[in-house]
C-alpha positions as protocol buffer text, in pm:
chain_id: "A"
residue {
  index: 1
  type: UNK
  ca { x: 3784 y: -1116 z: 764 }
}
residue {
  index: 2
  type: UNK
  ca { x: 3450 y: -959 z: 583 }
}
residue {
  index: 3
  type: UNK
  ca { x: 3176 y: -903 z: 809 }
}
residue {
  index: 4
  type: UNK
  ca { x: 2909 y: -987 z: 498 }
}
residue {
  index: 5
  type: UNK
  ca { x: 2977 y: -1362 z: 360 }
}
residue {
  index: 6
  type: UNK
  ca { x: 2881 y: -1402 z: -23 }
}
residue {
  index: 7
  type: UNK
  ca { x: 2492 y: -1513 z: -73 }
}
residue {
  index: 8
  type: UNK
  ca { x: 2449 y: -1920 z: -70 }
}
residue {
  index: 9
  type: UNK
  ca { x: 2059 y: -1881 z: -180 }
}
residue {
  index: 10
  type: UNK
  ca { x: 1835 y: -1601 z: -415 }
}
residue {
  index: 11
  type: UNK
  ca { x: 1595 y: -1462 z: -180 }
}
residue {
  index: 12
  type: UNK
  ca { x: 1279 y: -1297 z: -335 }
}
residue {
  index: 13
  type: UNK
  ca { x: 1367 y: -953 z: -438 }
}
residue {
  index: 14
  type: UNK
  ca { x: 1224 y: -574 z: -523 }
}
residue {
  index: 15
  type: UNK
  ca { x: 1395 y: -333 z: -661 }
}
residue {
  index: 16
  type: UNK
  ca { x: 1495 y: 16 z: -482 }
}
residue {
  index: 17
  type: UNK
  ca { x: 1636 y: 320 z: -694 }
}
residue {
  index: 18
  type: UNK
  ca { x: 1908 y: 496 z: -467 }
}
residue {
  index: 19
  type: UNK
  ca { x: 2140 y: 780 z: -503 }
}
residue {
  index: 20
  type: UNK
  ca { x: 2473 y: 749 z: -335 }
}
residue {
  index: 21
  type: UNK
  ca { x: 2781 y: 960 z: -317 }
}
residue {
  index: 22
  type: UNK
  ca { x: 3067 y: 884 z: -546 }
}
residue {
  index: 23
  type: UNK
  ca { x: 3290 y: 704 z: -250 }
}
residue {
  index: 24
  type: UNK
  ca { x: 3009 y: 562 z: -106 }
}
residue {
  index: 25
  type: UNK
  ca { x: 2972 y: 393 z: -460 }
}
residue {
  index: 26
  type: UNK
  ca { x: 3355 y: 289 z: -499 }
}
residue {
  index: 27
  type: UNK
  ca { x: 3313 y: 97 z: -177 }
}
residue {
  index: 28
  type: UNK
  ca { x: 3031 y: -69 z: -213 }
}
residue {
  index: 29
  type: UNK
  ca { x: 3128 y: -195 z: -578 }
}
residue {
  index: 30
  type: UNK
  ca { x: 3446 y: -338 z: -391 }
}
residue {
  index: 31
  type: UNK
  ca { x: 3305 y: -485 z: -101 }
}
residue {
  index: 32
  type: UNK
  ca { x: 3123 y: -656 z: -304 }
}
residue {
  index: 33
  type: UNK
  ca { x: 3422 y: -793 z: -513 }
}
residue {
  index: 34
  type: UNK
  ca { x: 3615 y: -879 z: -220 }
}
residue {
  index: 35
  type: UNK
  ca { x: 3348 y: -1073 z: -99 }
}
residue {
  index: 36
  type: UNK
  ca { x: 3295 y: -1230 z: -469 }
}
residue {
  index: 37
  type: UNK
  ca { x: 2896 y: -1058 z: -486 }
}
residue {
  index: 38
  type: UNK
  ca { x: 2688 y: -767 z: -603 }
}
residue {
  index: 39
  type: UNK
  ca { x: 2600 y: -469 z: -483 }
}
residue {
  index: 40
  type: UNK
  ca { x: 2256 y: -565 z: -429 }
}
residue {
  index: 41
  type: UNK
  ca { x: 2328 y: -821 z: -189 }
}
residue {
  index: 42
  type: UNK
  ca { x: 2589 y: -605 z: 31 }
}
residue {
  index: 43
  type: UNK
  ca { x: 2347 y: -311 z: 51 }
}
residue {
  index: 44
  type: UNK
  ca { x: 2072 y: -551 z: 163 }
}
residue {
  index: 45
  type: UNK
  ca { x: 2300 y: -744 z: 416 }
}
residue {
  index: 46
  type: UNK
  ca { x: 2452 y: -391 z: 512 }
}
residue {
  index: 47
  type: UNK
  ca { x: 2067 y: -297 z: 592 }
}
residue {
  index: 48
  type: UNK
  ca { x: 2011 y: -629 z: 790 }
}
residue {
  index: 49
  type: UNK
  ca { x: 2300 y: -588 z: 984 }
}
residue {
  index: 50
  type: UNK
  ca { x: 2187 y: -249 z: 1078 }
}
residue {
  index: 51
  type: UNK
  ca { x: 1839 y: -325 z: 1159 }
}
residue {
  index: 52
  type: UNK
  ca { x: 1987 y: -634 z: 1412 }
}
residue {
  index: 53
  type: UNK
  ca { x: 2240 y: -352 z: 1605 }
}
residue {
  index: 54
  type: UNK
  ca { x: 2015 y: -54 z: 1632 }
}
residue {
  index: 55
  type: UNK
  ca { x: 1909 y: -147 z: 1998 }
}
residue {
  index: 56
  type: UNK
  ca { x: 1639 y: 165 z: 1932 }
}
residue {
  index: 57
  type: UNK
  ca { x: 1553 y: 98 z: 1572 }
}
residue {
  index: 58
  type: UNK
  ca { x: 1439 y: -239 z: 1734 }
}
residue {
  index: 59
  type: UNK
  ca { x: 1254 y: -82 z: 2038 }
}
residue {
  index: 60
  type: UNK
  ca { x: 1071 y: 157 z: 1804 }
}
residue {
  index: 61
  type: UNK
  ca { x: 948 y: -105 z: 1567 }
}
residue {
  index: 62
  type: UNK
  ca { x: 815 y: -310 z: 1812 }
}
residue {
  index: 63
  type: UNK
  ca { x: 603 y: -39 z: 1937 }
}
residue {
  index: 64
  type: UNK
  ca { x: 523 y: 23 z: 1561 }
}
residue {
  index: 65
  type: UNK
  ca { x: 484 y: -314 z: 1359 }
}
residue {
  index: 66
  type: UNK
  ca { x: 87 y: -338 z: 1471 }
}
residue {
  index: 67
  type: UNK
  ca { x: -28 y: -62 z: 1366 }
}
residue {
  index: 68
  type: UNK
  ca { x: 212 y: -84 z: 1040 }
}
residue {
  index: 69
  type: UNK
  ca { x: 98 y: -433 z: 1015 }
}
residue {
  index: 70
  type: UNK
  ca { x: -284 y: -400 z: 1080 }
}
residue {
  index: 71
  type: UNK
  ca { x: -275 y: -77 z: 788 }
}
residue {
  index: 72
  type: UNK
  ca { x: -108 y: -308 z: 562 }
}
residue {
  index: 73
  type: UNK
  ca { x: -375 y: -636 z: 633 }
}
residue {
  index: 74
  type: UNK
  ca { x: -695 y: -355 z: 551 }
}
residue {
  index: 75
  type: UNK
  ca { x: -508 y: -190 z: 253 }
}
residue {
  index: 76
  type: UNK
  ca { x: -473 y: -520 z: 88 }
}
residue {
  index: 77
  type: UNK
  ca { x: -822 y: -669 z: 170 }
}
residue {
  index: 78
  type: UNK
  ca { x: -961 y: -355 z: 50 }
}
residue {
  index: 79
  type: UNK
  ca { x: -756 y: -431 z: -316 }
}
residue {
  index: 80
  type: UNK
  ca { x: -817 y: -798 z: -349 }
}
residue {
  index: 81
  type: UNK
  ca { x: -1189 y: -697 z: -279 }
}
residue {
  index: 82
  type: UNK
  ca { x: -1306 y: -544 z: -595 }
}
C-alpha cells in the first residue's frame, strides 16, 4: 500500500530548483508512477510527511514561527509601502 495517495485537488504552487542523486531520481520518478502522479507532488507530500513526524522539527518551529512570522509581516509592509 503507498504511503502518498495521488493528488485529488491543484494546490497553489512555487517552483524549487533541486539537485538530487541519480537513485534518488529513479525513485522518485517511480513513486510517482506507481502512485499515478508527478514528481512534484511526491516530493511535496514526502516534505509534509516529514514536517508532521519530526517530533523536534515541530518543537523548534514553534519556538521559531514568531519571530519568522513577525520578519515576514514588516518585510512585506515595508514593500507594499512605496
Amino acid at each position: 500500500m503507498a504511503l502518498l495517495k495521488a493528488p485529488s485537488k491543484h494546490p497553489k504552487t512555487t517552483t524549487l530548483q533541486v539537485r538530487l542523486e541519480d537513485e534518488v531520481r529513479h525513485n522518485l520518478d517511480r513513486y510517482a508512477e506507481f502512485i499515478d502522479a508527478n514528481a512534484s507532488y511526491v516530493v511535496s507530500e514526502a516534505l509534509k510527511l516529514l514536517f508532521r513526524k519530526d517530533e523536534d522539527f515541530k518543537r523548534w518551529l514553534g519556538q521559531h514561527t514568531n519571530s519568522h512570522d513577525q520578519k515576514q509581516i514588516q518585510g512585506d509592509a515595508l514593500t507594499k509601502t512605496a
